[in-house]
C-alpha positions in Angstrom: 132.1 -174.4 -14.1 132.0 -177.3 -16.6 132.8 -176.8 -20.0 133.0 -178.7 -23.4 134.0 -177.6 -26.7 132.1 -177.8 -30.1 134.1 -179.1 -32.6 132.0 -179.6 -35.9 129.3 -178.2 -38.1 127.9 -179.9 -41.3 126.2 -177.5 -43.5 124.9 -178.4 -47.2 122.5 -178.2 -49.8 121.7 -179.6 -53.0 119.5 -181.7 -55.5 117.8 -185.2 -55.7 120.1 -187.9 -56.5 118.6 -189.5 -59.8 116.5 -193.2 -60.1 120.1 -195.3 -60.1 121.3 -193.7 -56.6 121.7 -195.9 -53.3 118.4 -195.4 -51.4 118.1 -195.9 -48.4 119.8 -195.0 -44.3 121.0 -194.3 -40.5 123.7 -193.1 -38.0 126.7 -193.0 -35.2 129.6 -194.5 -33.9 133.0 -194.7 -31.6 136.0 -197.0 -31.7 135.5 -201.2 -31.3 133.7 -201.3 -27.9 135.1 -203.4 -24.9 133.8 -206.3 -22.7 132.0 -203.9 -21.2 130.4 -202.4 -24.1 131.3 -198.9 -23.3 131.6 -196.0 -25.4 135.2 -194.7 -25.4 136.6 -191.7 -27.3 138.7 -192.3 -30.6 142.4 -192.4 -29.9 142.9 -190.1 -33.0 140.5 -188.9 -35.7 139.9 -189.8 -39.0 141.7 -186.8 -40.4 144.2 -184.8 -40.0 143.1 -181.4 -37.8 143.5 -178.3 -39.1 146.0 -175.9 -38.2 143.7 -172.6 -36.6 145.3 -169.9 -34.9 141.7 -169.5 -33.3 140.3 -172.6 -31.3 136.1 -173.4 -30.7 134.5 -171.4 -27.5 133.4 -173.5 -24.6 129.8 -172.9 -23.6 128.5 -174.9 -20.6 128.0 -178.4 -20.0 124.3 -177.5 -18.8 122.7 -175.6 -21.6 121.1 -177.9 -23.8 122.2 -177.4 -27.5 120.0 -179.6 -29.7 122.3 -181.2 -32.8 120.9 -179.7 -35.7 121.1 -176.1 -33.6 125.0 -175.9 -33.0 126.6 -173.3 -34.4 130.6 -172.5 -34.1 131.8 -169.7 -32.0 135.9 -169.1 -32.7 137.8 -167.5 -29.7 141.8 -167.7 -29.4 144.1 -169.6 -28.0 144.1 -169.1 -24.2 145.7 -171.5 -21.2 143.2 -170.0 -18.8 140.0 -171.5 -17.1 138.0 -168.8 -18.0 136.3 -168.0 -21.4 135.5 -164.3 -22.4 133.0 -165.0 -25.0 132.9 -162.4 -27.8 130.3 -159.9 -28.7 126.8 -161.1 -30.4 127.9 -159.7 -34.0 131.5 -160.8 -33.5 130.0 -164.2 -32.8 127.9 -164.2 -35.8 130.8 -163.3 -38.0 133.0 -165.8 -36.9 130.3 -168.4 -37.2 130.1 -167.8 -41.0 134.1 -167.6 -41.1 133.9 -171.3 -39.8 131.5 -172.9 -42.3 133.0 -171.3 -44.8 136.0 -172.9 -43.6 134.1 -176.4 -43.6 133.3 -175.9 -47.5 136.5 -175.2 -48.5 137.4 -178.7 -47.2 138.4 -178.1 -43.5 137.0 -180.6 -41.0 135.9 -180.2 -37.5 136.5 -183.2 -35.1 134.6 -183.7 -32.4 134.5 -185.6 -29.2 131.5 -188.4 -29.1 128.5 -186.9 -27.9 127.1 -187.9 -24.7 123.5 -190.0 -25.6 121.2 -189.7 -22.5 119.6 -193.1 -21.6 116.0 -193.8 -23.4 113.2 -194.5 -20.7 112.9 -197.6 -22.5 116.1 -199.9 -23.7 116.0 -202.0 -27.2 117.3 -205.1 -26.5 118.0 -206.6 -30.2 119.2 -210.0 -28.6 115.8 -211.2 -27.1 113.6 -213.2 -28.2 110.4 -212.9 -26.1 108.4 -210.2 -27.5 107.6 -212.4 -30.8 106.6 -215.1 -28.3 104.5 -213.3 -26.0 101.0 -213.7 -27.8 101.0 -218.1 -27.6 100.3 -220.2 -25.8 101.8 -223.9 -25.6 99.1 -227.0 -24.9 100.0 -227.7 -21.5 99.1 -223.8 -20.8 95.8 -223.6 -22.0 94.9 -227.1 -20.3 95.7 -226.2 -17.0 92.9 -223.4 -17.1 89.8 -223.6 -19.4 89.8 -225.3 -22.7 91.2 -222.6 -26.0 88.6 -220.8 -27.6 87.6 -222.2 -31.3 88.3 -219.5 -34.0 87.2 -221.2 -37.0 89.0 -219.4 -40.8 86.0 -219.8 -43.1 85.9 -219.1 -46.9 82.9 -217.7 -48.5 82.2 -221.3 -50.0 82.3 -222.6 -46.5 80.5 -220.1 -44.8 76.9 -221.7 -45.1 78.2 -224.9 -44.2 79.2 -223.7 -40.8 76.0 -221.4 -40.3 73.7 -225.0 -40.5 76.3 -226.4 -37.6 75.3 -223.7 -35.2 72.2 -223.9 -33.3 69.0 -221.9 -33.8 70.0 -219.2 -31.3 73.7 -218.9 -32.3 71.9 -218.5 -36.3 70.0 -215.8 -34.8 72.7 -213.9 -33.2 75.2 -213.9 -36.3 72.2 -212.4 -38.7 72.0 -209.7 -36.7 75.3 -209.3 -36.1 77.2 -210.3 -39.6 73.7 -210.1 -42.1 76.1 -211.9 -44.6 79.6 -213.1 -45.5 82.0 -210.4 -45.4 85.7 -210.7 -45.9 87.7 -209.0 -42.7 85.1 -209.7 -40.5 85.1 -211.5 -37.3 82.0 -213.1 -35.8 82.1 -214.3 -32.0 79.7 -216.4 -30.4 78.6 -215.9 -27.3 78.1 -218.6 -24.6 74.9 -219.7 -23.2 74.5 -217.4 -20.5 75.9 -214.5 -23.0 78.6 -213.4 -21.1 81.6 -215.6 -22.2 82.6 -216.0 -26.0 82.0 -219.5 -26.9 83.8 -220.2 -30.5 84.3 -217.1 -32.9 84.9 -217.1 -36.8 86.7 -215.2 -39.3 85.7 -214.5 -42.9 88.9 -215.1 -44.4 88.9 -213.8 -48.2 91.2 -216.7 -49.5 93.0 -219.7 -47.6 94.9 -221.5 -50.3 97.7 -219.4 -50.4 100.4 -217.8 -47.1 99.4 -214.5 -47.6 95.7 -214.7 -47.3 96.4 -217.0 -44.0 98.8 -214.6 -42.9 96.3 -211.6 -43.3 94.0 -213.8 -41.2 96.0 -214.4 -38.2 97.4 -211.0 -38.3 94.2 -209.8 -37.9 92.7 -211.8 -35.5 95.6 -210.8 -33.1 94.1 -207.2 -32.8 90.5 -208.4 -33.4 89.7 -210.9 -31.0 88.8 -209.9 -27.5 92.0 -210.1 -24.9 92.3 -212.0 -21.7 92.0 -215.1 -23.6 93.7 -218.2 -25.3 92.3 -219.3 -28.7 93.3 -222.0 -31.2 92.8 -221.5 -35.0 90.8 -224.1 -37.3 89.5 -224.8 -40.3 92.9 -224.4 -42.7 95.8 -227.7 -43.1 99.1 -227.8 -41.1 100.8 -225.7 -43.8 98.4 -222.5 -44.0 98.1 -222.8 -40.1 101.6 -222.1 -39.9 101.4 -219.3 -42.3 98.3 -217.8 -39.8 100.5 -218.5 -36.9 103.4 -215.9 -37.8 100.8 -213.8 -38.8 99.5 -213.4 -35.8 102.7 -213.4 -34.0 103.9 -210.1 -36.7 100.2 -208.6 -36.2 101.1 -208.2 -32.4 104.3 -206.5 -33.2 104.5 -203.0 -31.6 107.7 -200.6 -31.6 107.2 -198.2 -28.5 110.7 -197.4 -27.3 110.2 -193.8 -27.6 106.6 -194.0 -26.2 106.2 -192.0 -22.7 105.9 -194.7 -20.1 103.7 -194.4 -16.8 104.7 -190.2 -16.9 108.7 -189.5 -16.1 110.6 -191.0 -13.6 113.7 -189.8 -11.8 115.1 -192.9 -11.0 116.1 -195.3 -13.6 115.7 -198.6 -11.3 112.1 -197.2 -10.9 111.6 -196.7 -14.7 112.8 -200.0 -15.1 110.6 -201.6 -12.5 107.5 -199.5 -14.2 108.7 -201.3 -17.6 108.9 -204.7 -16.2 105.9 -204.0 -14.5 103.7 -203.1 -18.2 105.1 -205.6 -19.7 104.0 -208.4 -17.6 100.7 -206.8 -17.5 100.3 -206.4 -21.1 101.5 -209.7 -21.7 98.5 -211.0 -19.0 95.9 -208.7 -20.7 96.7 -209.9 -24.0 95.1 -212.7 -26.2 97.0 -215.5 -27.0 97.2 -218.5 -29.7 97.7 -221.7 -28.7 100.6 -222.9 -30.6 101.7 -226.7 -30.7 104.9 -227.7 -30.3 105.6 -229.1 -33.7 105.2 -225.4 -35.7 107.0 -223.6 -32.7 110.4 -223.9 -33.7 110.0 -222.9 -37.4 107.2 -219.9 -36.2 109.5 -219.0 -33.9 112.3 -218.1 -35.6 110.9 -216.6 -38.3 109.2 -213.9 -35.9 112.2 -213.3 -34.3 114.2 -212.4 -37.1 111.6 -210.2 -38.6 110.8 -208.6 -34.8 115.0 -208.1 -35.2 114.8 -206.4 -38.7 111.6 -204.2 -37.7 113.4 -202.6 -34.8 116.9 -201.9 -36.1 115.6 -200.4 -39.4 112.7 -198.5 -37.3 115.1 -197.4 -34.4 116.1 -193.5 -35.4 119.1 -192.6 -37.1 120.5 -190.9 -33.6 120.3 -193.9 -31.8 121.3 -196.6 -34.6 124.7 -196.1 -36.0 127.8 -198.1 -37.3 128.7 -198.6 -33.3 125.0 -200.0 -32.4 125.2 -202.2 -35.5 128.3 -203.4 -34.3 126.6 -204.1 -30.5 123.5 -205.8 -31.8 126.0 -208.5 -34.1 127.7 -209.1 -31.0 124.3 -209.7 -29.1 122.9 -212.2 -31.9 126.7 -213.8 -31.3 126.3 -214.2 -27.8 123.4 -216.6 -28.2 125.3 -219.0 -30.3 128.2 -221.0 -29.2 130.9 -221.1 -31.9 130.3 -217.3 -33.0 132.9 -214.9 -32.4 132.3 -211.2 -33.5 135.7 -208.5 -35.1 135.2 -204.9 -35.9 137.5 -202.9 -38.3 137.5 -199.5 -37.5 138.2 -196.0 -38.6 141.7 -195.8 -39.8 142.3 -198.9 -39.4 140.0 -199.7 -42.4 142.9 -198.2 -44.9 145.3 -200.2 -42.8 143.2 -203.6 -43.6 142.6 -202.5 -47.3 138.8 -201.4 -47.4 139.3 -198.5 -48.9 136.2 -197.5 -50.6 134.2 -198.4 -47.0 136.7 -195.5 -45.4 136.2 -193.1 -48.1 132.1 -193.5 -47.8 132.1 -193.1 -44.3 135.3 -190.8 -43.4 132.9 -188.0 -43.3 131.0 -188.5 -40.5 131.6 -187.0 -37.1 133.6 -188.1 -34.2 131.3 -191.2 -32.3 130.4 -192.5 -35.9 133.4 -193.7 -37.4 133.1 -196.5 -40.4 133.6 -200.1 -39.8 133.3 -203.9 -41.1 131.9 -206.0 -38.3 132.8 -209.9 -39.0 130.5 -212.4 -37.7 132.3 -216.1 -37.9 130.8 -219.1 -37.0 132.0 -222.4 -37.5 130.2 -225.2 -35.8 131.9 -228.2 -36.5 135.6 -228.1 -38.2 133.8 -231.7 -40.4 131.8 -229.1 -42.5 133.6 -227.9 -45.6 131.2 -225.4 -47.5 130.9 -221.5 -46.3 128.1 -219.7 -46.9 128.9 -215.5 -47.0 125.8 -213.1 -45.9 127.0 -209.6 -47.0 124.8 -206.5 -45.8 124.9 -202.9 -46.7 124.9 -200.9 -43.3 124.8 -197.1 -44.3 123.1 -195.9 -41.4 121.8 -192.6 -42.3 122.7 -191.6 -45.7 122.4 -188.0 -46.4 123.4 -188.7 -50.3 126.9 -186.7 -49.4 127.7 -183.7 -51.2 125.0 -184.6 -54.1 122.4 -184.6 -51.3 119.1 -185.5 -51.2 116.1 -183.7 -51.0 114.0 -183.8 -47.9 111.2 -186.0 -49.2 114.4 -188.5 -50.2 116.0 -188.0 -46.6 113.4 -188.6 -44.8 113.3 -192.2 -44.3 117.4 -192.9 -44.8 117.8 -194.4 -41.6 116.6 -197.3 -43.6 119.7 -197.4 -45.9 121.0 -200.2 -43.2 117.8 -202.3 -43.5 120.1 -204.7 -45.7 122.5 -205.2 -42.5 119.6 -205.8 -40.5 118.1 -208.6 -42.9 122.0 -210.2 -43.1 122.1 -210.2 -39.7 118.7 -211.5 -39.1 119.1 -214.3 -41.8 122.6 -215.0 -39.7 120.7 -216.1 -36.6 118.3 -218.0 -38.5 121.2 -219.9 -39.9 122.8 -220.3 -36.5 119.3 -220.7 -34.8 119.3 -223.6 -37.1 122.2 -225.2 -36.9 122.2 -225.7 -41.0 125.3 -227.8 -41.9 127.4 -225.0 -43.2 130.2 -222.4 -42.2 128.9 -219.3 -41.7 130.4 -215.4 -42.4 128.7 -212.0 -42.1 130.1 -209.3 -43.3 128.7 -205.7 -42.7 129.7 -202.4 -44.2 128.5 -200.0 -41.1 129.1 -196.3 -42.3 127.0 -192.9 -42.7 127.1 -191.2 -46.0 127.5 -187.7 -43.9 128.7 -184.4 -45.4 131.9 -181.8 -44.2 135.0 -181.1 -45.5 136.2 -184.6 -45.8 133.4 -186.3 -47.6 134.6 -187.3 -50.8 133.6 -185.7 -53.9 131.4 -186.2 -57.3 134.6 -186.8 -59.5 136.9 -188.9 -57.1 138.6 -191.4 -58.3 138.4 -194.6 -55.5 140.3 -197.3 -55.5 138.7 -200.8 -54.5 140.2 -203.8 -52.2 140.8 -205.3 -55.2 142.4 -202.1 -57.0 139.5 -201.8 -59.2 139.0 -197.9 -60.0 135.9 -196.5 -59.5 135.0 -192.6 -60.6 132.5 -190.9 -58.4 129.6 -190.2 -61.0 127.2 -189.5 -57.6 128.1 -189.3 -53.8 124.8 -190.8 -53.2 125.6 -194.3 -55.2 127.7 -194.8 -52.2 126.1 -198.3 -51.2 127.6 -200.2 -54.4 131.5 -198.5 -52.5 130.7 -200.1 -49.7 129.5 -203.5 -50.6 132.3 -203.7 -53.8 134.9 -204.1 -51.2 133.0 -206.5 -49.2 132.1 -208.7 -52.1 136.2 -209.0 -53.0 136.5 -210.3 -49.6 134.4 -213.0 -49.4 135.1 -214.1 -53.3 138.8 -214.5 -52.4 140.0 -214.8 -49.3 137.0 -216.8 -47.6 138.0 -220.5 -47.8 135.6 -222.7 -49.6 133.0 -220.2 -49.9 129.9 -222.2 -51.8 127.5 -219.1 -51.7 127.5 -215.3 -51.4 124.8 -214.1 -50.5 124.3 -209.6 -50.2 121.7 -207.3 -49.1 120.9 -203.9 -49.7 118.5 -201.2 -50.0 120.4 -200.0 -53.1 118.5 -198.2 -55.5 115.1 -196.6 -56.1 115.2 -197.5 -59.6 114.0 -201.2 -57.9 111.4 -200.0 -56.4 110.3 -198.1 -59.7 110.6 -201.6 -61.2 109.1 -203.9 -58.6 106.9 -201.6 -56.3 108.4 -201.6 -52.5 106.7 -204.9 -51.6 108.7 -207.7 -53.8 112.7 -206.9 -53.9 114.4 -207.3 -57.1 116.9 -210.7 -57.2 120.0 -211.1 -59.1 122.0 -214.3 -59.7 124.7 -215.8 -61.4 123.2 -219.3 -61.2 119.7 -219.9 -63.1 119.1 -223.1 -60.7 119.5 -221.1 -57.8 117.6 -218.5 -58.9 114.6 -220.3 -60.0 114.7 -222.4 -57.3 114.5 -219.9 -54.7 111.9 -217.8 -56.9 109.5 -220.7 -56.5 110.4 -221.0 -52.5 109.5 -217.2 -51.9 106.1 -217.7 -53.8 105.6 -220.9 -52.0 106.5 -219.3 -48.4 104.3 -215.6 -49.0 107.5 -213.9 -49.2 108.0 -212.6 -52.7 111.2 -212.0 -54.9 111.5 -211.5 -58.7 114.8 -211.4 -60.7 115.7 -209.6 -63.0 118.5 -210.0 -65.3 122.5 -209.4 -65.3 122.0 -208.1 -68.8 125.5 -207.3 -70.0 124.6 -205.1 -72.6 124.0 -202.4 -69.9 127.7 -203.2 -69.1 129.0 -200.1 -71.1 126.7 -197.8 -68.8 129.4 -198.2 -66.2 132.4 -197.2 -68.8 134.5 -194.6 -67.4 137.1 -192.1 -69.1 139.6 -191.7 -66.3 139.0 -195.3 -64.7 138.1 -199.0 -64.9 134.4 -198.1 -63.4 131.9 -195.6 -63.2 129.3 -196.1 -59.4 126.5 -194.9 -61.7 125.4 -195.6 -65.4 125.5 -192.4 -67.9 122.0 -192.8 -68.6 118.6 -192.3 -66.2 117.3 -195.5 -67.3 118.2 -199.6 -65.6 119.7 -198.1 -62.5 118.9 -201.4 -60.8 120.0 -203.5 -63.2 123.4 -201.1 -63.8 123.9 -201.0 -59.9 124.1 -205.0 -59.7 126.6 -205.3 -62.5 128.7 -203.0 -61.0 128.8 -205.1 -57.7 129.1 -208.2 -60.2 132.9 -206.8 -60.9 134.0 -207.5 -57.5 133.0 -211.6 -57.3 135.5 -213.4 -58.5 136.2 -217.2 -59.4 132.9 -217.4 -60.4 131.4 -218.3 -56.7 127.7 -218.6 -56.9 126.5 -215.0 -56.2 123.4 -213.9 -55.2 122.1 -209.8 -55.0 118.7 -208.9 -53.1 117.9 -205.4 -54.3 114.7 -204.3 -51.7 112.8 -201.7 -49.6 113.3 -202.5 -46.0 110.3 -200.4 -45.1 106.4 -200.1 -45.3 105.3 -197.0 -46.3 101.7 -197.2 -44.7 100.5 -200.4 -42.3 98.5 -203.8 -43.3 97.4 -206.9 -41.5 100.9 -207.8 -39.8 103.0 -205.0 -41.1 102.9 -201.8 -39.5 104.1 -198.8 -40.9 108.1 -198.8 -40.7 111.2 -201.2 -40.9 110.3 -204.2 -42.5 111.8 -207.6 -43.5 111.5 -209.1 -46.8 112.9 -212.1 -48.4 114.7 -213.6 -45.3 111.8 -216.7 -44.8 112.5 -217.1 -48.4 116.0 -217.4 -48.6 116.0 -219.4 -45.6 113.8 -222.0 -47.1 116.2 -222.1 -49.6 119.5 -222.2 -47.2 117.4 -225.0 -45.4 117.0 -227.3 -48.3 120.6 -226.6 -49.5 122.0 -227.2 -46.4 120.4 -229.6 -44.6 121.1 -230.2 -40.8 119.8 -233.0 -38.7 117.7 -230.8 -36.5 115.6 -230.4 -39.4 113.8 -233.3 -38.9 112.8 -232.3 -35.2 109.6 -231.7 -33.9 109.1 -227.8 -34.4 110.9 -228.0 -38.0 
């Protein structure tokens, strides 16, 4: 009979963090994967075992025991095959003499659980799912000519009423009585089976979003099978519509049941090859000239990249996968090379404070900084440093969060996913810069090892910081991250972090516009104007230093949280301002990551925000000649 052991049990309950607490997460992990990107056990764990004159029960390999449902059984020491498992009420008993082991500060280890396959794989590195709605000119000349979808204002909307014939007039009274914004109005052909030209009552078209909101719609709206080309708006605002209706089409279905079960995983892949090149027939699709494809294009992928890491559940999307989908994005690029720091090791490198947040998590999910480098020409001098928080499920640790604040932490590595994102688009690029990425992949988990409200941690810089809250861990992991690329990057020009850090941003800003913070008023206001100009929002707020004394601490140099309940965003990105040195321009996104209900072109879920407008600004600050390519 096979058997395996249960090793670990997490068991906790709390209070809600306050405003000034990291936000946002996800989960899992093993040790630095191979070539072959498999999923080995840890050579040791992350703390020492505990000495137990009783060892965990087996139970069989075939019983299905869902995570959250394990409970410990004890049972002694015994060489032999065979388990006697004890009585019901001797199990029970035991069970509770284990957890309470587990809160007085023993930890379980635990070997990496076994993931079963999803009928559907996510794979982060492609790019044809943003690409799947256009169609290029050549395409839609070989068939019959694109169908005209003309974006009309109210002002216009007369105007292209007296240009239709008496008939078509007829037909859009008693379809559309009047101008309405939102609404679509087809046309049909002569013989009324075919639509001729359609338009779409667009409530504004001199700004991105209200293009955007138009294309996004249309992409749902129109009726599929066929290819259409957008009119009536300039080059700029077509682009803007464009991407729209590229994000509008966006769909995550990995967990969706596909065609029933199948036994055989060639024939569920088959079945998935299968749907998708039907779907992609079925579909509409815009035609797309070759001169906005390059800049539409990458912009859709690296939001289609964000939208499924941060939407892909906590179980599936841990400091491992993290790892995996850097590597991916690397693959693509010639020049990039990919490093992972894990576990242990992470003391032995000097990122202390990453360890300490993410030492609590079980076996399979160890903490680790995954290094990104790429250097495309050894002429270019400058390095630009993306930063990302990657706490992939934060749980808020021992002051843990309530389950309305849980419930959505597999976010808490959205800013990971947008520094990775914003990496490609670099790379994608080919901006004249060196590039580094460095990610902070951990889960905030709770057991016997998680580090305590009242801790004293020591930074890579030796900075002290006391524990005010477990659940301000993001500001540990990012602190250590930040003394990195200030001082031992060579010519670092730019640092540039992202995190979901603190709901007291969101209580500032709303979840749609992240909060910015800067050490350079140029760069800020430059790239404040770029994210209006681009439909992309960000707003700064200030590195006021009279909140500095919030962070005061009587048994340290730091405090993670300020003493009062008020600035916690503000309080948060001074803290991280301690750890940049030599006065390197420094710039902090604060966001969301996340839609909490869906619009035209963003669906409920993971969400990327200020990447298109921090690119626009990387673009113009680093200039490459590629720029100046058709598609650009």
């Amino acid at each position: 009979m096979q058997v395996r052991r249960l090793h670990d049990v997490a068991v906790a309950d709390g209070h809600a963090p306050d405003a000034g607490a990291d936000e946002v997460g996800q989960t899992r992990a093993t040790q630095s994967p191979g070539p072959d990107h498999q999923h080995p056990q840890p050579s040791q764990p992350l703390l020492r075992r505990p000495t137990l004159q009783q060892h965990l029960t087996t139970i069989p390999l075939q019983q299905k025991i869902p995570h959250r449902e394990r409970v410990i059984v004890l049972r002694k020491r015994s060489d032999d095959a065979s388990v006697v498992t004890p009585p019901p009420m001797r199990q029970w008993s035991l069970a509770v003499v284990a957890m309470l082991r587990c809160v007085r500060g023993f930890a379980f280890r635990g070997k990496p659980r076994k993931v079963l396959p999803l009928t559907t794989s996510c794979s982060w590195s492609s790019s044809s799912r943003c690409m799947d709605r256009f169609a290029d000119s050549d395409e839609s000349s070989d068939s019959a000519p694109p169908t005209s979808v003309l974006l009309v204002e109210k002002a216009g909307y007369e105007g292209w009423l007296e240009g239709l014939s008496e008939t078509e007039r007829t037909w859009v009274a008693a379809t559309l009585p009047e101008w309405s914004a939102g609404k679509c109005v087809l046309i049909p052909s002569g013989d009324g089976g075919d639509v001729k030209s359609a338009a779409y009552c667009a409530k504004t078209l001199d700004e991105p979003l209200g293009a955007f909101e138009a294309g996004a719609t249309l992409a749902t709206a129109l009726p599929k099978g066929k290819i259409y080309e957008l009119e009536g708006v300039n080059e700029t605002m077509l682009e803007f519509a464009e991407l729209g209706w590229s994000l509008g089409a966006y769909s995550f279905d990995r967990y969706k049941k596909k065609n029933g079960k199948k036994n055989n995983e060639e024939e569920k892949k088959s079945d998935e090859d299968d749907a998708s090149e039907e779907k992609k027939s079925s579909s509409s699709k815009l035609v797309l000239p070759t001169r906005r494809r390059g800049a539409v294009e990458r912009a859709a992928r690296a939001t289609y990249l964000v939208r499924d890491l941060v939407t892909t559940p906590a179980e599936d999307m841990g400091p491992l996968e993290l790892q995996e989908a850097t590597e991916a994005v690397a693959k693509k690029y010639p020049g990039a090379s990919v490093e992972a720091v894990v576990g242990d090791a992470l003391l032995a490198q000097n990122y202390p404070q990453v360890h300490a947040v993410g030492r609590a998590a079980s076996a399979g999910r160890e903490p680790r900084v995954v290094k990104l480098r790429w250097h495309k020409a050894p002429s270019k001098k400058k390095t630009l440093v993306l930063v990302g928080k990657g706490v992939t499920f934060d749980t808020g640790g021992l002051n843990i969060k309530p389950n309305s604040g849980m419930l959505t932490m597999k976010k808490d590595m959205g800013g990971a996913a947008h520094a990775l994102a914003l990496a490609e688009m670099v790379m994608d690029a080919e901006l004249d810069v060196n590039l580094v990425l460095l990610l902070g992949c951990v889960e905030n988990s709770i057991s016997g090892s998680a580090f305590r409200p009242g801790d004293v941690l020591r930074a890579r810089d030796g900075t002290t910081t006391e524990i005010g809250n477990t659940d301000a861990e993001g500001r540990l992991v990012l602190a250590d991250l930040l003394v990195e690329a200030s001082e031992e990057v060579a010519d670092c020009d730019l640092i540039i972090d992202v995190a979901t850090l603190t709901g007291a941003g969101r209580v500032a800003l709303g979840t749609d516009v992240p909060a910015m913070f800067s050490t350079s008023d140029d760069v800020a206001i430059d790239l404040q104007a770029r994210s209006a100009n681009v439909g992309d929002q960000v707003w700064r707020l200030p590195l006021w230093q009279g909140y500095a004394k919030e962070l005061d601490s009587k048994v340290a140099d730091l405090k993670n949280i300020g003493n009062g309940p008020y600035g916690g965003c503000i309080t948060a990105a001074l803290y991280l301002q301690k750890f940049v040195k030599h006065n390197i321009n420094w710039l902090h996104f604060d966001l969301m990551a996340y839609n909490q209900r869906s619009s035209p072109g963003k669906p409920e879920g993971g969400e990327a925000m200020a990447i298109r407008a921090i690119f626009d600004f990387l673009k113009a600050r680093y200039p490459s000649p590629s720029s100046l390519l058709p598609g650009e």
